[in-house]
Phi, psi and omega in degrees: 000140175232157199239121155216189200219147175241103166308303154358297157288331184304134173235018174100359207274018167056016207272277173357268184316013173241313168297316182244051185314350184250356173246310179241174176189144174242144206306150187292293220277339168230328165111011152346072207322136157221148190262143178261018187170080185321326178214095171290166174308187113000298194293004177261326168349279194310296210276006158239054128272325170275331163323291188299345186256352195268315203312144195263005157268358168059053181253355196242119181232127192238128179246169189244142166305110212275000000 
């Protein structure tokens, strides 16, 4: 899986960072997503795919690996 993000979209609601804490964090000063791990473990799978699905800015994109 590969993860990637549009700052663009984000509108800050931290959902990501509460579900996948190993993967995003978001910037002090606006709440900004950033991703910290372009290509989680397996064992990550699930809960940043509920990221992506939860996120209210459609700002989380995930491809699968060939």
């Amino acid at each position: 899986m590969k993860v990637t993000i549009d700052q663009d979209k984000c509108c800050g609601a931290g959902t990501c960072v509460l579900l996948a804490p190993d993967v995003f964090d978001q910037r002090d000063e606006d709440g900004i997503v950033i991703l910290l791990n372009e290509r989680p473990s397996e064992e990550l799978h699930p809960a940043v795919r509920e990221s992506a699905d939860v996120c209210p800015g459609a700002a989380i994109f995930l491809s699968e690996d060939a």
